[in-house]
N, C-alpha and C positions, 0 to 999 in steps of 0.2 A: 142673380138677385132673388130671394128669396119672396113669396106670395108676398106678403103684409108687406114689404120693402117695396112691389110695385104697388100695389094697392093703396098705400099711405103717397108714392108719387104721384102717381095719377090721381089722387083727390084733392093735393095741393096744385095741383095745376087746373083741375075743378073750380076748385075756390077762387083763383086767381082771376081766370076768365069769366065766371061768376061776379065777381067784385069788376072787373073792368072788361065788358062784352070784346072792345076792341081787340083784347092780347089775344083773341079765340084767330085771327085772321093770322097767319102766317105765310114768310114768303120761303117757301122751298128755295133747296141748292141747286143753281142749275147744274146738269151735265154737259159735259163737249165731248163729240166722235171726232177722233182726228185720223184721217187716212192714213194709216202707217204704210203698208204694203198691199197690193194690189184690190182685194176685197175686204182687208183686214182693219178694223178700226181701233185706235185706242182711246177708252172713253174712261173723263176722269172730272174728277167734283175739286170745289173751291177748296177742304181739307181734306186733300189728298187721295180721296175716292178713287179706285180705278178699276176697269173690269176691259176688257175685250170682247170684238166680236168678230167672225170669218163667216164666213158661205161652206157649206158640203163644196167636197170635189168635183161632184156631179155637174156645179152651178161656178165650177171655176175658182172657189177656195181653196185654201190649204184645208179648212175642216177640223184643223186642233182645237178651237174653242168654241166658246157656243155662239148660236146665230143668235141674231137681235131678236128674234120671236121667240124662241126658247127662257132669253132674258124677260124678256115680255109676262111668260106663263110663270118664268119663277117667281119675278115681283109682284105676278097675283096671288101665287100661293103662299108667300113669305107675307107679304102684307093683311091675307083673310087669317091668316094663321096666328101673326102674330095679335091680330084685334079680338079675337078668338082667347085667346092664353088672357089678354089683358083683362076681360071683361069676365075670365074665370077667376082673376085674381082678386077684381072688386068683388065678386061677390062670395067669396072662400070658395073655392067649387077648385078641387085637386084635380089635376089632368094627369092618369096614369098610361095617355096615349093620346097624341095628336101628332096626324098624319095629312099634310094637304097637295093634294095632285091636283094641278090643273090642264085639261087634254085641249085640244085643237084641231082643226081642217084646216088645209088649205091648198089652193089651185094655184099650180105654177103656172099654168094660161096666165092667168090675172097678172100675176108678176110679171110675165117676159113678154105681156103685150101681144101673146097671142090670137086672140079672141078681147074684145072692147066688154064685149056682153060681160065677161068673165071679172069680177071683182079681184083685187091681190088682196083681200081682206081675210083674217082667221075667221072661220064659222064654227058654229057649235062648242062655241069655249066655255066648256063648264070644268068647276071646283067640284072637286073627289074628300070628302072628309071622311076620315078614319080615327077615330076616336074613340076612347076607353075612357070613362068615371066611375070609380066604385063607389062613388056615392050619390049618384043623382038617377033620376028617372029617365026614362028614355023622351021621353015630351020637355022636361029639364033641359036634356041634352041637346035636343033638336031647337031648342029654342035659343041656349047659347051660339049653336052654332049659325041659325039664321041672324041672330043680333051680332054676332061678329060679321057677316058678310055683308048685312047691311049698315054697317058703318067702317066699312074698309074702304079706306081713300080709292085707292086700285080698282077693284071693284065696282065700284059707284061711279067711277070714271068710265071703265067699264061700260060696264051697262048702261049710264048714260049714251054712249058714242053707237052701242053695236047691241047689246042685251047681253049678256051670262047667266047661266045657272048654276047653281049648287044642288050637289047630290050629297046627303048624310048618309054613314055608314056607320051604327052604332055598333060596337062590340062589346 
């Protein structure tokens, strides 16, 4: 879809919620993991959504798809990425490069229950942005890309629950 073709959607739906605050509340699709095989889940949405998850072999998977924390960092990079690209579109701003990595820790103690002290939580989960505009400033840029992370659903959940941070990498 072309800039102005998102830009003109998202402003009708602007207006919309504008005109009636209520429509701004939306109910998200649930997901279901359903245990296929040993550690291997099949997860699938109301239309037709489906992805998979496995364990490494190390942890008794087979290890062909990706783990649920992997999904985890992709949905945050997919999600700052794409509020990112949106909020380029409202405001004309061409993206000749948008790149989002999101990296992570974490302690297998915590998981396998070795140690109580020991959280199974991801730490230091911060966003990697690599991004190219031939047309904006680098303070421009940095500022797109903070106002996409701070209104990335993912993120903000995020950070609510645990904290994250974002790293800008202009080029």
């Amino acid at each position: 879809m072309p800039q102005q073709a998102i830009r003109e959607a998202i402003d009708n739906v602007a207006r919309a919620i504008i005109a009636n605050p209520e429509k701004g509340l939306v109910k998200n699709s649930p997901a279901t993991a359903t245990l296929t095989n040993d550690l291997t889940f099949s997860i699938t949405g109301p239309k037709g959504e489906k992805a998979q998850t496995d364990m490494p072999e190390a942890l008794g998977g087979g290890g062909g798809v990706p783990q649920p924390g992997w999904l985890m960092r992709a949905s945050l990079a997919a999600c700052t990425g794409t509020v990112i690209a949106m909020r380029a579109a409202q405001l004309g701003i061409a993206l000749d490069k948008l790149d989002v990595t999101v990296e992570s820790q974490g302690d297998n103690r915590g998981m396998l229950g070795l140690d109580d002290g020991i959280s199974a939580a991801l730490i230091g989960l911060r966003a990697i942005v690599h991004i190219r505009v031939a047309k904006a400033s680098a303070d421009e840029i940095r500022s797109l890309v903070r106002w996409g992370d701070d209104h990335s659903p993912i993120a903000c959940t995020l950070r609510h629950a645990l904290g994250a941070d974002i790293e800008v990498v202009v080029e």
